[in-house]
C-alpha positions as CSV (number, residue, x, y, z in Angstrom):
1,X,214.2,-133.9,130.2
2,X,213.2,-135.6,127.1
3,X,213.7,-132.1,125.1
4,X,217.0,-131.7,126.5
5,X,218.0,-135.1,124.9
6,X,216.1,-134.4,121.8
7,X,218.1,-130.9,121.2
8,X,221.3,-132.3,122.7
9,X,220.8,-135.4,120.0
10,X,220.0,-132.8,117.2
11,X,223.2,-130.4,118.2
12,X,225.0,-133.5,117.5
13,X,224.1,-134.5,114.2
14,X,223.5,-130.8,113.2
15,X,227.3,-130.5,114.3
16,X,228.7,-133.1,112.1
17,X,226.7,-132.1,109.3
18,X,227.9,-128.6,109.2
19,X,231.6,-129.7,109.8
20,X,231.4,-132.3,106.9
21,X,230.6,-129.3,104.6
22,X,233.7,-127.1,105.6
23,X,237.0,-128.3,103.9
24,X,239.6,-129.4,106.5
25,X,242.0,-126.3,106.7
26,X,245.0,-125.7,108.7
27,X,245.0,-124.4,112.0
28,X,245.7,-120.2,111.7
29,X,246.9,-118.5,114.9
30,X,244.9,-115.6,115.9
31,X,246.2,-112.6,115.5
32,X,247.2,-110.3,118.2
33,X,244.4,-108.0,120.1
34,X,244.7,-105.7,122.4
35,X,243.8,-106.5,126.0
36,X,240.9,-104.3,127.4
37,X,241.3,-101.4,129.2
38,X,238.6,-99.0,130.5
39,X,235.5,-100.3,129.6
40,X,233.5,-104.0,128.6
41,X,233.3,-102.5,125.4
42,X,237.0,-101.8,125.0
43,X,237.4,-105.6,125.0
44,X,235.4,-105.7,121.7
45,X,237.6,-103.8,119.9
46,X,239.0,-104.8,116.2
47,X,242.0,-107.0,115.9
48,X,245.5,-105.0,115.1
49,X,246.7,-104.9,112.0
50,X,249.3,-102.3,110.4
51,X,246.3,-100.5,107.7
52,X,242.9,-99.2,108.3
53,X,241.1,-101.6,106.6
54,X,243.8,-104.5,106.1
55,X,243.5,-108.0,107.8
56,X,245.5,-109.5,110.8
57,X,248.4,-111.2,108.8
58,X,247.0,-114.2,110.3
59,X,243.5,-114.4,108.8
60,X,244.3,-113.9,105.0
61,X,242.5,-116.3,102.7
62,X,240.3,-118.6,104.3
63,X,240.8,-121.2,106.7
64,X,239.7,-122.4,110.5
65,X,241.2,-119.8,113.4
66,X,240.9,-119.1,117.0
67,X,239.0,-115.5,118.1
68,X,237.5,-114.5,121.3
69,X,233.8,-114.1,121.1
70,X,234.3,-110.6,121.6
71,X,236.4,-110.2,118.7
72,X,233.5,-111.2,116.2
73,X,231.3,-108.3,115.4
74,X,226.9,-108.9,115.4
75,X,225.8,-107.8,111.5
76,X,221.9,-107.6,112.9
77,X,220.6,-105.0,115.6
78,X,218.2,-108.3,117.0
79,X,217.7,-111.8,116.8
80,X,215.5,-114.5,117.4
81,X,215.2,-116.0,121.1
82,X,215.3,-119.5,119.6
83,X,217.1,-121.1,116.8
84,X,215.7,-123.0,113.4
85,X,215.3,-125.5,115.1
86,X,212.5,-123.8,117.8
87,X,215.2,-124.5,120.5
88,X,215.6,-121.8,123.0
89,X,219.1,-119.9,122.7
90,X,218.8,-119.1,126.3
91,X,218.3,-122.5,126.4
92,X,221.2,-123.5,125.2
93,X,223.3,-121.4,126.8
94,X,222.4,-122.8,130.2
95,X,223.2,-126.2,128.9
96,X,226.0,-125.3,128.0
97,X,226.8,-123.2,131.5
98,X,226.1,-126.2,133.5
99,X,227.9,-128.8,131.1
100,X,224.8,-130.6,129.9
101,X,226.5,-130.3,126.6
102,X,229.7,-128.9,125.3
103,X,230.5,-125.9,123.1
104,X,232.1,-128.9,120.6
105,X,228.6,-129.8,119.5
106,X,227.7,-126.3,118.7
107,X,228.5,-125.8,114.7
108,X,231.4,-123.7,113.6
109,X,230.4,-120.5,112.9
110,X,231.0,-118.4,109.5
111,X,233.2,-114.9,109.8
112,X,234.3,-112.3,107.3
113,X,236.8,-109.9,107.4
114,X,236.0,-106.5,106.1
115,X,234.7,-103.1,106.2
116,X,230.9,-102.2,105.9
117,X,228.7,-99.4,105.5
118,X,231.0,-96.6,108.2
119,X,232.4,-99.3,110.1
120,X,236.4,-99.9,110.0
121,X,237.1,-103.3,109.1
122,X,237.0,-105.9,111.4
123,X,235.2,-109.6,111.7
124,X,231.8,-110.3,111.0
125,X,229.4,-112.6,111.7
126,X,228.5,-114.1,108.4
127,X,226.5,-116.8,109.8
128,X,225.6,-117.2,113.6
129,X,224.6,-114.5,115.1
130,X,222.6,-116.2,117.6
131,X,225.7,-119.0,118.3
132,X,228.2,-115.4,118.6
133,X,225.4,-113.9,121.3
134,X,226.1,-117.3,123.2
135,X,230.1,-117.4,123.0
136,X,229.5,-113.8,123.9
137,X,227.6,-114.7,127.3
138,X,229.9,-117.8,127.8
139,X,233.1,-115.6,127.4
140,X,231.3,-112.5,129.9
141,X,230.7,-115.4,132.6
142,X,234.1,-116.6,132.2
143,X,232.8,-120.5,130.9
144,X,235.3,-120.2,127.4
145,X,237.8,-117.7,126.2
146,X,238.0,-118.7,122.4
147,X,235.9,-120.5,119.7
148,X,236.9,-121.8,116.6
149,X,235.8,-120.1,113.6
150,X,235.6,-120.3,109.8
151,X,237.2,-117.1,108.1
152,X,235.2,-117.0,104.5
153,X,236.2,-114.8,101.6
154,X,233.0,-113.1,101.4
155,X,231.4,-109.3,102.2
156,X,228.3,-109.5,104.6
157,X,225.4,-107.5,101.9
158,X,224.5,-104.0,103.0
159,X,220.6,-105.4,103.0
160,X,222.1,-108.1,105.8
161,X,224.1,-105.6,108.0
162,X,221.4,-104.0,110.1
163,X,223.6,-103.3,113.6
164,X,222.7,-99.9,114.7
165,X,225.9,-100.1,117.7
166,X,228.6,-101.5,115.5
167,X,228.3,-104.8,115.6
168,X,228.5,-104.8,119.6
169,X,225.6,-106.2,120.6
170,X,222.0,-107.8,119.9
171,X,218.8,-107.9,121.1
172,X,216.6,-110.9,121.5
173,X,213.5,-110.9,120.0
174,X,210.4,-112.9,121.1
175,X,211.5,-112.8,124.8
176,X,208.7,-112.0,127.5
């Protein structure tokens, strides 16, 4: 119990660090994406946009927008089972499933907009790939249907993007 209040503390003030360091920016609609139709993995399909490689109207520049988790692409094949901080991220996730805490305490992650290595452009995790495996589980259970990102004018590095099933999912690392 006293762990839970020690990582719910530290989400806290990890939280209003990170959003003290993003500029304020205005509020971008997302753009539009097509619902899903055959399979889970149709749902993580790239926004629309009218070019290959061209952003959603919506998302040029940078700024703070709405996505679905599923809209955010993993840039890693794996990832650790617990955060910098040693917390669990299954952890964290069933906090957050059970309302111990809320996603509001969970810092903004970082996305990028662009194509890499043979992949058609779409959004990338630039940081948070653990936080995007846990909006990912929350939005699969049906607990959220949108986060709040940070769209940054920056290219993930080729030496960073190590997905090997376009950017759809992770695996944990570390987990018995």
């Amino acid at each position: 119990r006293a762990q839970q209040e020690r990582s719910k503390l530290w989400l806290q003030r990890r939280a209003k660090k990170v959003r003290g360091k993003v500029a304020p920016a205005a509020k971008i609609v997302a753009p539009a994406v097509p619902e899903a139709t055959a399979s889970k993995n149709a749902g993580r399909q790239q926004a629309t946009s009218t070019k290959k490689d061209e952003a959603p109207q919506a998302c040029v520049g940078s700024g703070i927008m709405r996505l679905r988790p599923s809209e955010v692409f993993f840039t890693h094949d794996s990832i650790r089972s617990t955060f910098r901080d040693g917390r669990l991220v299954r952890e964290t996730l069933r906090q957050l499933q059970k309302g111990e805490i809320t996603i509001a305490i969970i810092p903004t992650i970082q996305v990028c907009w662009h194509t890499a290595k043979h992949y058609d452009a779409r959004f990338w995790t630039y940081t948070g790939n653990r936080r995007l495996w846990v909006f990912r589980q929350l939005e699969d259970s049906g607990h959220l249907q949108d986060i709040e990102v940070n769209v940054v004018n920056k290219t993930v590095p080729d030496f960073r993007m190590t997905t090997r099933n376009e950017g759809i999912g992770v695996h944990l690392r570390g987990e018995a």
